[in-house]
C-alpha positions in Angstrom: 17.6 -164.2 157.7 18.7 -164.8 161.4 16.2 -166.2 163.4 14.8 -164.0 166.6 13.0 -165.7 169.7 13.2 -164.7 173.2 15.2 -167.4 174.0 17.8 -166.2 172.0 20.4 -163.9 173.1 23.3 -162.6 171.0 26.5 -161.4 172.5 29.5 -159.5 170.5 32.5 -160.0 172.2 36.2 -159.4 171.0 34.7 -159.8 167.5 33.2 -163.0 167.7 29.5 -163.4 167.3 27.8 -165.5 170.2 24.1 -166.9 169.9 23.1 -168.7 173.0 19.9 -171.0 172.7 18.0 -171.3 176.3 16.3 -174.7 175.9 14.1 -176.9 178.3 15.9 -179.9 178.0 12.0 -182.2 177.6 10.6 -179.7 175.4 9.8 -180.4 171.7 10.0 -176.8 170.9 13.5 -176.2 172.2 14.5 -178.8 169.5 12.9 -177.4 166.8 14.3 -174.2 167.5 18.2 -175.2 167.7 18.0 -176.4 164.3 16.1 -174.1 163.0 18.8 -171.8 164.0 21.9 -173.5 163.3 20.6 -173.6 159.7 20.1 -170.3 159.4 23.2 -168.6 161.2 25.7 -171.2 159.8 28.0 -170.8 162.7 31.6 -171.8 162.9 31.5 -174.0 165.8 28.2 -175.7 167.7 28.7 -175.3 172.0 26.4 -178.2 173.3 26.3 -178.4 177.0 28.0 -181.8 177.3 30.6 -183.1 178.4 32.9 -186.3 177.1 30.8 -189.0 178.8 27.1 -188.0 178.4 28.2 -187.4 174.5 29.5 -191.0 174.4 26.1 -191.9 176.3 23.8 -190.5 173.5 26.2 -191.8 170.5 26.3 -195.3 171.7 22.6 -195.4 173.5 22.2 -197.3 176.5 24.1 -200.0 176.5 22.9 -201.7 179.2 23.3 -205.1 177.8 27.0 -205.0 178.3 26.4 -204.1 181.7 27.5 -206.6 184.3 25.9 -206.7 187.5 28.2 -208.2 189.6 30.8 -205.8 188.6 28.4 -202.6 189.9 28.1 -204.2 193.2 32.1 -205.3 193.8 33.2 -201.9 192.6 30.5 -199.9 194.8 28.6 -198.2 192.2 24.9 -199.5 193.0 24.1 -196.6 195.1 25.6 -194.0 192.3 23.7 -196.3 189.8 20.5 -196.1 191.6 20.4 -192.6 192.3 21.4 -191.7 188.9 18.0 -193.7 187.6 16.2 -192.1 190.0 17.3 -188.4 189.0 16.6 -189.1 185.2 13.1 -191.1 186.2 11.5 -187.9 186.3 13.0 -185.9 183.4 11.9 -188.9 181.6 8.6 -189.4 182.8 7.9 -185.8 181.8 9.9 -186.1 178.6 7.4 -189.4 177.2 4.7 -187.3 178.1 5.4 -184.9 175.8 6.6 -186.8 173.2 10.2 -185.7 172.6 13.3 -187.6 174.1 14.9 -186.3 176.9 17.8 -184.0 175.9 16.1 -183.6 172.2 17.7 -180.2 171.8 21.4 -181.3 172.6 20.7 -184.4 170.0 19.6 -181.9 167.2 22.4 -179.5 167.8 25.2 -182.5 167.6 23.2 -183.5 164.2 22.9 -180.1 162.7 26.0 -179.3 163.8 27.7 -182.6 161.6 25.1 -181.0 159.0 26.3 -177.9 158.8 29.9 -178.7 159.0 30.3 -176.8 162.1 32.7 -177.3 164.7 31.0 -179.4 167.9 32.2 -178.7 170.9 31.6 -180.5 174.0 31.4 -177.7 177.0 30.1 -179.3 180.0 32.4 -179.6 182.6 32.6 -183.6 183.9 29.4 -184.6 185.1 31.1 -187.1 187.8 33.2 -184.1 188.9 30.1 -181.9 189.3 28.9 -184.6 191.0 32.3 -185.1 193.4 31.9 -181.4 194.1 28.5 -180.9 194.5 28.7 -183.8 197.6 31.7 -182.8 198.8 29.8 -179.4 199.7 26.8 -180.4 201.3 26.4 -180.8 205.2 24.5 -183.9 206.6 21.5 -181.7 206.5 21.7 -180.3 203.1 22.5 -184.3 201.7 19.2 -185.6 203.6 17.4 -182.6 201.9 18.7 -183.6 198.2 18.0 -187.2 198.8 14.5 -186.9 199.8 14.1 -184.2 196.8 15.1 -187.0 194.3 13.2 -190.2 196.4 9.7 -187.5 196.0 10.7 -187.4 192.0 10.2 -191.1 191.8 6.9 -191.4 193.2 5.9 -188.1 192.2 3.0 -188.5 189.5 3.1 -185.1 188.5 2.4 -183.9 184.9 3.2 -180.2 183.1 2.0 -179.4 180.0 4.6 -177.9 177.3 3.7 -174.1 178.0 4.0 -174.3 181.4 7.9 -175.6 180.2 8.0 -172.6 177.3 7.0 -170.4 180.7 10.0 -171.4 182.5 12.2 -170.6 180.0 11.4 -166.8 180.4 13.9 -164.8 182.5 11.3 -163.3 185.0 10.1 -167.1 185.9 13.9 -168.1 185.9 15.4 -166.0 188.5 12.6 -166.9 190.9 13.2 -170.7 190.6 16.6 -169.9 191.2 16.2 -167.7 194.1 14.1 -170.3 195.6 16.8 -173.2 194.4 19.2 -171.2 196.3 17.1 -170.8 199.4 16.5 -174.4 199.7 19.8 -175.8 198.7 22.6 -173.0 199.1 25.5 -175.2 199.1 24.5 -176.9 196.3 23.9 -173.8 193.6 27.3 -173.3 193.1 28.6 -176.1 192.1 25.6 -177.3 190.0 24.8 -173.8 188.7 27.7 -171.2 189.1 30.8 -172.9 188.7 29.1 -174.5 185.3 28.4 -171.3 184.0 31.9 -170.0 184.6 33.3 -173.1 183.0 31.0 -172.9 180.1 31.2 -169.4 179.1 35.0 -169.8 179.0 35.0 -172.9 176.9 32.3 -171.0 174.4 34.1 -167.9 173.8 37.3 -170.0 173.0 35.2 -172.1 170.4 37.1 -171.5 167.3 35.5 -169.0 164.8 33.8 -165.9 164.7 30.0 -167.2 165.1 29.2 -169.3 167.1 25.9 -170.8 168.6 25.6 -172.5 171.9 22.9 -174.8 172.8 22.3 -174.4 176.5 19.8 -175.1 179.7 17.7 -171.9 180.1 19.4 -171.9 183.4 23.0 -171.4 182.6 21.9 -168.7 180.2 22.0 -165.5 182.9 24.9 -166.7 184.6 27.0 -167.0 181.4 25.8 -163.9 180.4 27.0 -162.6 183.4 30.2 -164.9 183.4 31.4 -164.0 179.9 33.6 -161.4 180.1 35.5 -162.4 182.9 38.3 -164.9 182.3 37.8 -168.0 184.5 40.5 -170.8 185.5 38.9 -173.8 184.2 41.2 -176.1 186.1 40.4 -174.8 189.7 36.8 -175.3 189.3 37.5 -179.0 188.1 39.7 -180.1 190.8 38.1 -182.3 192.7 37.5 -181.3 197.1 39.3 -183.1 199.4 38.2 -186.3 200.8 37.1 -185.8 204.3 38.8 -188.1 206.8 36.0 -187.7 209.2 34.0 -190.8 207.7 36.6 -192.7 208.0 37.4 -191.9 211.0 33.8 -192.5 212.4 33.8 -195.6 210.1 36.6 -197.3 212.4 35.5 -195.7 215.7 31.5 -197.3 215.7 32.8 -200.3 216.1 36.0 -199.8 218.1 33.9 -198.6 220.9 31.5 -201.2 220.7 32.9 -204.2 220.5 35.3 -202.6 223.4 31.9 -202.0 225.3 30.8 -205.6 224.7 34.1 -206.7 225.8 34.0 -204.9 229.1 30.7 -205.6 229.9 30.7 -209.5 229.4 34.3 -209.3 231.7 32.2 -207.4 234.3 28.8 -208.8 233.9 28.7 -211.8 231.6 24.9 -211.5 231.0 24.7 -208.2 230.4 27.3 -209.0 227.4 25.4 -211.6 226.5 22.1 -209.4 226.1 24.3 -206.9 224.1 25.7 -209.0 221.9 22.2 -210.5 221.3 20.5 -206.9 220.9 23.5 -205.7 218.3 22.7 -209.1 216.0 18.8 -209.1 216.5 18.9 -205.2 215.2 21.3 -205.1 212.8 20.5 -208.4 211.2 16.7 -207.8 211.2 16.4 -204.4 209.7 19.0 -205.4 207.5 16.8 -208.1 206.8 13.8 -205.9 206.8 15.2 -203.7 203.8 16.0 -206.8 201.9 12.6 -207.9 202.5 11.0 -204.2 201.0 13.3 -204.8 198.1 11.1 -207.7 197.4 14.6 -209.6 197.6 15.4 -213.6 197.1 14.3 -215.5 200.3 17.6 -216.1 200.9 19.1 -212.8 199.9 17.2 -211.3 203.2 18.5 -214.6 204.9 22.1 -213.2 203.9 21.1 -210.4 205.1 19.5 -211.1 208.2 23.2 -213.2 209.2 25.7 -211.0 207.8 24.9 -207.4 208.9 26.0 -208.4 212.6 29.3 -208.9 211.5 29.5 -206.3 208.5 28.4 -203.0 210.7 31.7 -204.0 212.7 34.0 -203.9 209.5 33.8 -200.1 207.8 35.1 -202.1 204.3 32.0 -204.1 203.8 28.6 -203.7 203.5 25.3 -206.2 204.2 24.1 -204.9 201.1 27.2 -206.1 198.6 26.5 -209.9 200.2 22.7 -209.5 200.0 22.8 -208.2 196.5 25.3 -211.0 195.4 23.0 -213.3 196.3 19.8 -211.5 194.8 21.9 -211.9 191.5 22.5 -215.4 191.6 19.4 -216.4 192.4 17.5 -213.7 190.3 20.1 -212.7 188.0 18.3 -210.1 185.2 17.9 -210.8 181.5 18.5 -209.7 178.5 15.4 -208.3 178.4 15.7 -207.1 181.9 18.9 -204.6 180.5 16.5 -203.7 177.6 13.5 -202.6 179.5 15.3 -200.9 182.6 15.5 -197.1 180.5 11.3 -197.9 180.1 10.7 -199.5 183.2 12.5 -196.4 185.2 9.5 -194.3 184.9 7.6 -195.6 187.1 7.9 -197.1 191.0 6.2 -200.2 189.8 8.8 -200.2 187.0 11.8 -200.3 189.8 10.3 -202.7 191.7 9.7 -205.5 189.1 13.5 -204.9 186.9 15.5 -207.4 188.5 18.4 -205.3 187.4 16.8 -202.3 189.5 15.2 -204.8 192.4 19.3 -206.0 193.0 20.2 -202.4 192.9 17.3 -201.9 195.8 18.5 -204.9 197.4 22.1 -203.3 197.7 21.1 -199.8 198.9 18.3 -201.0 201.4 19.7 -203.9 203.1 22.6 -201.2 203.4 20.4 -198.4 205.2 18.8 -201.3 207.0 21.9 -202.0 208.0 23.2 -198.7 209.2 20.0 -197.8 211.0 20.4 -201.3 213.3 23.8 -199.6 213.8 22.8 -196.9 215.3 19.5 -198.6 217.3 21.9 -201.7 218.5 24.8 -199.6 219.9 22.6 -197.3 221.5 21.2 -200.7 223.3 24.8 -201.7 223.9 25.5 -198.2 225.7 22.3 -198.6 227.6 23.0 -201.9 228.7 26.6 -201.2 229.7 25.5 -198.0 231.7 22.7 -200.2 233.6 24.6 -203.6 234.5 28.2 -202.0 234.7 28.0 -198.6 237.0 
């Protein structure tokens, strides 16, 4: 007898039989519910939204024993690796409380799924090209805004209980969160919200076989509904945006200017070079430093710090951070245990703090925005002294 809910919503289309699922993705009830279906529908094929990588992530676990740490820093991942902790800190935090894993409901429909001898297919579009676009289409403003959402979701404390999540899951109470989602952040909707439910109703209706059940985000579920009977061109909304030459070009210019300042100023005024050249080391090297320091870094990781920044913040392809977190490494270098603790020790501030894997991590990105901030502060200085001793 096929199972009714209102999170259930069947759609006939060109004879095929659709059954999307609208889950909360920490809610113990969602679970329960995508099995219970599956086994009763039988479907053809099971529509989980994943894509290649986060499948491969819940098959093998976290691996992050094999996980070198040296290897994040040199190839510039500790910032994406970070931030990625940080996003699912929260999820998981609210997850534990509960007393489900997080992403329970995309587990049991890969499992029932095998069960059944249904089709699985994966049809999430990329999560690092989600990512790539979602970036590439925020302004300065909008990526300040979404940073200091996900720092507030670490220290955030805050609990729900599981029918305030059941509550979100009802239509009313989801087109309000997403008006407001869209208020707040209106560049980053599409990407995150639109463009996915394009790309996933396309890849469910071509699921082979003439039921088939789809285990979804309650969020996605009005937009495919929406999306489904339009055909949509799965490879323009996976092409990746344009990298921006602007950074680059601001990369190269910062220090250009300065050290042509600096230059000028000690040919004209050899003290006033002198006091710029002090002022650009004592503020980038000390709140390099300083950010080292609030990392709870290696003594002489913040000494690294404190001595390279100077020298870094005038060469766009390095970074205080990368030296400052090679050093942390060596000198603190995680553990075992350290790898098998971080997915436990992530809910919590305390938790990031004391992981040595997550404290070099800190150490990177810190001693990095330490870094950039003396940048700014120390060139100022060096305009300010060049417009005082020179004209």
């Amino acid at each position: 007898m096929p199972v009714e809910s209102e999170n259930i919503t069947r759609i006939h289309l060109d004879g095929k039989e659709l059954i999307l699922i609208g889950t909360a993705h920490v809610s113990k009830k969602s679970a329960e519910l995508v099995k219970e279906v599956i086994e009763s529908e039988q479907p053809d094929s099971v529509c989980v939204e994943l894509d290649e990588q986060r499948y491969k992530s819940i098959l093998e676990g976290n691996k992050w024993k094999d996980m070198d740490i040296f290897e994040v820093i040199k190839s510039k991942k500790a910032s994406l690796l970070l931030m990625n902790l940080a996003i699912s800190s929260y999820q998981k935090r609210m997850a534990k409380q509960l007393g489900v894993n997080a992403g329970q409901e995309m587990i049991q429909g890969i499992e029932s799924a095998k069960a059944t001898g249904a089709k699985l297919v994966l049809a999430d579009r990329n999560i690092q090209v989600t990512f790539a676009r979602i970036w590439g289409n925020l302004g300065l403003k909008g990526k300040a805004l979404l940073l200091s959402q996900i720092i507030y979701s670490i220290f955030s404390n805050e609990s729900i209980s599981e029918e305030e999540l059941e509550k979100l899951k009802s239509q009313d109470m989801l087109n309000s969160m997403l008006d407001e989602f869209t208020a707040s952040f209106p560049q980053l909707k599409r990407p995150l919200i639109d463009e996915r439910d394009q790309y996933l109703a396309q890849k469910i209706k071509e699921a082979p076989g003439k039921k088939i059940v789809a285990v979804l985000g309650a969020a996605h579920v009005p937009g495919i509904k929406e999306q489904i009977n339009k055909d949509h061109d799965l490879a323009a909304i996976t092409k990746l945006p344009p990298k921006s030459k602007a950074p680059k070009i601001i990369g190269w210019s910062i220090p250009i200017i300065i050290l042509a300042v600096i230059a000028y100023t000690f040919y004209a005024n050899p003290s006033a070079g002198l006091q710029q050249t002090l002022s650009w080391v004592i503020w980038n090297g000390s709140l390099s430093a300083l950010g080292t320091a609030i990392a709870l870094g290696h003594p002489l990781a913040i000494l690294t710090a404190l001595l390279v920044a100077p020298l870094t913040s005038l060469n766009p392809l390095l970074a205080a951070g990368w030296f400052a977190g090679f050093v942390q490494a060596y000198f603190r270098r995680p553990s075992v245990k350290d790898f098998e603790r971080l997915s436990e020790d992530v809910y919590s501030v305390k938790g990031f703090w004391q992981n040595r894997v997550t404290r070099v991590l800190l150490v990177v990105v810190l001693a990095n925005i330490g870094s950039s901030v003396g940048t700014f502060i120390g060139g100022a200085d060096v305009v300010r002294l060049f417009l005082e001793n020179v004209f």
